[in-house]
C-alpha positions in Angstrom: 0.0 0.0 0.0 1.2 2.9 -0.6 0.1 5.6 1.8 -1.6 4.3 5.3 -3.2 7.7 7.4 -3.7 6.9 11.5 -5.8 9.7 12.6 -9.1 11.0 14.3 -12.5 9.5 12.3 -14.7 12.7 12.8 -18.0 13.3 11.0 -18.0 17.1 10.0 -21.2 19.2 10.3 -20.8 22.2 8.3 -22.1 25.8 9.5 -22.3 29.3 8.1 -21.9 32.2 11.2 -21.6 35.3 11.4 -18.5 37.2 13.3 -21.0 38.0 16.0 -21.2 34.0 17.3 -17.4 33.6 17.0 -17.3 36.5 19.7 -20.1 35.3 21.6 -19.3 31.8 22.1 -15.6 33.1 22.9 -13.9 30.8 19.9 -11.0 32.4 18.0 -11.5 32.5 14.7 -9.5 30.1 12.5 -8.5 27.5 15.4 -10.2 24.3 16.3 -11.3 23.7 20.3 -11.7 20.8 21.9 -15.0 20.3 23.8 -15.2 17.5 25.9 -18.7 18.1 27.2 -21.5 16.8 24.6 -23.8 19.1 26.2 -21.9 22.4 25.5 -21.3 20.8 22.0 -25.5 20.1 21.3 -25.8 23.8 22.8 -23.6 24.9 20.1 -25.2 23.5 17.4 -28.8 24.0 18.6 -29.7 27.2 16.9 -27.3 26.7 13.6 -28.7 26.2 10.1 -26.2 23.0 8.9 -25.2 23.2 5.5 -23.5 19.9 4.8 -22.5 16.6 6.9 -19.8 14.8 6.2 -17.3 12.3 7.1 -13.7 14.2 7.9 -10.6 14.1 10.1 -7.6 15.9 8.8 -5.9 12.6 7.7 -8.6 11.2 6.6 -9.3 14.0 3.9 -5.7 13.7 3.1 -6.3 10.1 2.7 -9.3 10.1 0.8 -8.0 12.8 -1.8 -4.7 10.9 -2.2 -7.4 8.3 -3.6 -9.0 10.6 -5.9 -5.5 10.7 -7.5 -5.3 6.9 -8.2 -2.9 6.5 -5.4 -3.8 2.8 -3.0 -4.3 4.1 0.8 -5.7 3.2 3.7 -7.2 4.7 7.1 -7.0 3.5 10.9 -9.8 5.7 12.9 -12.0 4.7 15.7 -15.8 5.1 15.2 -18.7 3.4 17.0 -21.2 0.8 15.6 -23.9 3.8 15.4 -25.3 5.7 12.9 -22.7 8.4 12.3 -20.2 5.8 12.5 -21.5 3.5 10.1 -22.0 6.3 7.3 -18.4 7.3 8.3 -16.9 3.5 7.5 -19.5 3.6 4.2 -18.0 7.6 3.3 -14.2 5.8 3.1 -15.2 2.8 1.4 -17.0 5.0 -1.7 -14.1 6.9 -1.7 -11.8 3.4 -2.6 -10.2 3.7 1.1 -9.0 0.7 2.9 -10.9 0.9 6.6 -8.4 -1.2 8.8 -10.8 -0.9 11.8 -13.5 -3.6 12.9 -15.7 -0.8 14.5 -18.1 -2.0 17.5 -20.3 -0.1 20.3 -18.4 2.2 22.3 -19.2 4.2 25.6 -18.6 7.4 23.5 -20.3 8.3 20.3 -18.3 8.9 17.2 -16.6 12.1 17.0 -17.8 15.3 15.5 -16.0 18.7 14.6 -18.7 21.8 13.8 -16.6 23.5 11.3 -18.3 27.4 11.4 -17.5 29.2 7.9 -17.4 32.9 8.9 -18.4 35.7 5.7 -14.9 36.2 4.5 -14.5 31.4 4.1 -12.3 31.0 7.3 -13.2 28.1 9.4 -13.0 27.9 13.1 -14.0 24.1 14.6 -15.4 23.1 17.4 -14.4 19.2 18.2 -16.4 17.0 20.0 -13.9 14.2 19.8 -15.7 11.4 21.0 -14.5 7.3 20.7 -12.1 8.8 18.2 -10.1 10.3 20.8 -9.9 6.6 22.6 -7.8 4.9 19.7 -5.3 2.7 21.7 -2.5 0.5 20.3 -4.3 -2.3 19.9 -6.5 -0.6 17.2 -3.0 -0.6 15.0 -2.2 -3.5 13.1 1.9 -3.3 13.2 2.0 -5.6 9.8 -0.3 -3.1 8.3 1.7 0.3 8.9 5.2 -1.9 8.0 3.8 -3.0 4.9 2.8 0.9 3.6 5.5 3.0 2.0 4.4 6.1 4.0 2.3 6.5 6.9 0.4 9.8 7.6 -0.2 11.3 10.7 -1.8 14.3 12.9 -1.1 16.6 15.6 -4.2 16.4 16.7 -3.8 12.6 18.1 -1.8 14.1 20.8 -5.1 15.6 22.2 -5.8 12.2 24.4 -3.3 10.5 26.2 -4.2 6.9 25.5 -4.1 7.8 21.4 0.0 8.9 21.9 0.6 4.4 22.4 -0.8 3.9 19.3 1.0 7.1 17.5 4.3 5.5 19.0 3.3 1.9 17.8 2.7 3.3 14.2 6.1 5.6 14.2 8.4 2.7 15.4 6.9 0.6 12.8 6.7 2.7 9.8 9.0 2.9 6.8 8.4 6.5 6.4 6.5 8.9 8.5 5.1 12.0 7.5 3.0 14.0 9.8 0.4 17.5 9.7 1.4 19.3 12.5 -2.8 20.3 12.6 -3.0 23.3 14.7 -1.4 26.4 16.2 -2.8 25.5 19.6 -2.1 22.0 19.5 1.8 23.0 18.8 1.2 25.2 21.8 0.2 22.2 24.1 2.5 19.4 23.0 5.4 21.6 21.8 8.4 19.5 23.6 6.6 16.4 22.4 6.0 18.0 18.6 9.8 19.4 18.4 11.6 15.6 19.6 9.0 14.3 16.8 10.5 16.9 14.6 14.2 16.3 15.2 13.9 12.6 16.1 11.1 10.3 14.4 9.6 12.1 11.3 10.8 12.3 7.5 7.6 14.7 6.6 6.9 17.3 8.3 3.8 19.8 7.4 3.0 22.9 9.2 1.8 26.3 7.9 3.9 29.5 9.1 2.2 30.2 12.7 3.0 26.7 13.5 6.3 26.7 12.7 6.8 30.0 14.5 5.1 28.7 17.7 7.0 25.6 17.2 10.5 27.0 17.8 9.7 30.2 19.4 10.7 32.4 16.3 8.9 35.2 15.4 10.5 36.0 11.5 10.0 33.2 8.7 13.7 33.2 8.3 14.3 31.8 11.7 12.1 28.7 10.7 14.2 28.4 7.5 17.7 28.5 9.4 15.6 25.7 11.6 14.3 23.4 8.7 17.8 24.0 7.1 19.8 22.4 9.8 17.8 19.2 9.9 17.9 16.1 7.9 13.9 16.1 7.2 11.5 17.7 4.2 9.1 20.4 5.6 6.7 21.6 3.7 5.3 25.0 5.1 2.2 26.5 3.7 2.0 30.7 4.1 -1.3 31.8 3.5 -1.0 34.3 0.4 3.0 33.8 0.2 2.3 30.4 -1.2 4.4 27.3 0.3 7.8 26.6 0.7 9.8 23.6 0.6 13.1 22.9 2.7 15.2 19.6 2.0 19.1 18.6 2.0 19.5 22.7 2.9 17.6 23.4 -0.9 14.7 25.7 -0.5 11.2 25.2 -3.6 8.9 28.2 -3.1 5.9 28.6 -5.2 3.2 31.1 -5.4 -0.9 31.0 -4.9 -3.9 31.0 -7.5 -5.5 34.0 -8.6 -8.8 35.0 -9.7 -10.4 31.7 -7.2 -14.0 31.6 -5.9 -13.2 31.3 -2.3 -16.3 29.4 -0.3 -14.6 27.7 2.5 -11.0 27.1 3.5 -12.0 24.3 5.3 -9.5 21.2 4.0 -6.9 23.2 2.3 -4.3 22.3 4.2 -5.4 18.6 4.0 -5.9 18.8 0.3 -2.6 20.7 -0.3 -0.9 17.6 1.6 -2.7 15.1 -0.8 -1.6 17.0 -4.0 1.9 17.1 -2.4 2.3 13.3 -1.1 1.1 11.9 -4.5 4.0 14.1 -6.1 6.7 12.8 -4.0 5.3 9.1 -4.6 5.4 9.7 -8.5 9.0 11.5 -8.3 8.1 15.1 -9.3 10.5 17.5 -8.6 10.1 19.4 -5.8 8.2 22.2 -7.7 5.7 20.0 -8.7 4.9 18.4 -5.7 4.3 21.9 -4.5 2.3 22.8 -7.5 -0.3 19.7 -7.5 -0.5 20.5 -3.8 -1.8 23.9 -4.9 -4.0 22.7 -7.7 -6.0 20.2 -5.2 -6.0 23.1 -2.5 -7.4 25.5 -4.4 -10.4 22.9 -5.8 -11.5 22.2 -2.7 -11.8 25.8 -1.2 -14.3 26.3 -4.4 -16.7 24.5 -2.6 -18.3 23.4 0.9 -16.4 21.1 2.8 -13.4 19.3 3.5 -13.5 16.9 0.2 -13.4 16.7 -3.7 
């Protein structure tokens, strides 16, 4: 198999807002926030119109658009044996992904994220993890993350503490591991775990700018460049309106954005710009082109509602 993704199996539920309920419901605008209360979460979503439903995770919509491209992949994410659940296993599966998890009934519902789409397309999310944020070691098959050429990572499973077994389990078994660094608050609470990852166990790294800044305490790009530079690794920072960059082997790729695009929602452009990139660097494009289809699948998807093509 070519690309295996370990991550959280959340069903997204899509809302348009207003600034007003950002402010109100103190969320910053453009982050995700964990909410561990299902209570708090229904209040949330009591008085919002959804627009769309649909299965998500940041891996997983890496995963899925990876597939789109005619690459073979796979998925490990915990659901239960309910109703979300089961049209999140039947989501993967009509999408040609490989579900390596024998789902049953869990104590916790499958998770949920309410992504809220602000006037001007950014997305701030509000996670409701639930069973996904349980995934234990057991729930990864060793033989199946040795026998991928790349496994794919989040950030995000560092939210839990029982999830960071099965993260180890799947590093220490992997060919090549290549992980989103998901979220400028999540670098903020994991940051000595996220930097020995960094240094230590991962081959891909991808971040946008305010990560990396957070990450190493810089606060000018070219601090993160002298960082990226003096490590063995490929990084692959995204920059908002500066485009992405590139740093491997102390060479650094830059590449610019598309014009002229009907913006609806930025909600999976991160993921999608990780699927264009990863199917590049399986099929040996130079490092320019990996960045380019990056930014071809990227743009798509912010065309549209939701996280997927």
């Amino acid at each position: 198999m070519k690309i295996l993704g370990i991550g959280n199996a959340i069903v997204d539920v899509i809302c348009k807002v207003d600034e007003n309920f950002i402010k109100e419901n103190s969320l910053t605008k453009g982050t995700m926030k964990l909410i561990f209360d299902d209570k708090e979460f229904k209040s949330l979503l009591s008085n919002l119109k959804i627009e769309k439903t649909i299965s998500g995770g940041s891996v997983a919509n890496s995963i899925v658009g990876l597939s789109q491209l005619g690459n073979e992949v796979g998925f490990i994410g915990k659901v239960s044996d309910d109703e979300l659940g089961n049209k999140y296993e039947e989501g993967l599966k009509s999408e040609n992904v490989k579900y390596f998890y024998e789902k049953k009934s869990e104590e916790l519902p499958t998770g949920t994220c309410l992504i809220l789409v602000t006037p001007d397309s950014e997305r701030t999310m509000c996670t409701f993890l639930g069973t996904a944020g349980k995934i234990t070691e057991d729930d990864v098959d060793a033989n199946i993350v040795n026998n991928s050429e790349i496994i794919l990572l989040e950030g995000y499973l560092w939210d839990e503490g029982e999830p960071k077994k099965a993260f180890d389990k799947a590093i220490n078994n992997a060919t090549k591991t290549a992980m989103s660094l998901s979220d400028q608050f999540c670098v903020d609470r994991h940051k000595p775990h996220f930097l020995d990852l960094v240094k230590n166990k991962l081959d891909i790294i991808f971040a946008n700018e305010q990560e990396m800044l957070s990450l190493i305490d810089a606060k000018r790009f070219d601090d993160v460049l002298d960082f990226t530079k003096s490590l063995d690794k490929l990084f692959v920072i995204t920059r908002g309106e500066k485009g992405a960059v590139l740093v491997f082997e102390n060479k650094i790729t830059e590449n610019g954005i598309e014009n002229n695009l009907n913006i609806k929602d930025l909600t999976g452009a991160g993921d999608l710009f990780a699927s264009g990139f990863l199917h590049g660097h399986l099929n040996n494009l130079s490092p320019l082109e990996c960045l380019n289809k990056g930014r071809e699948m990227s743009s798509r998807v912010i065309q549209q509602i939701g996280a997927r093509l």
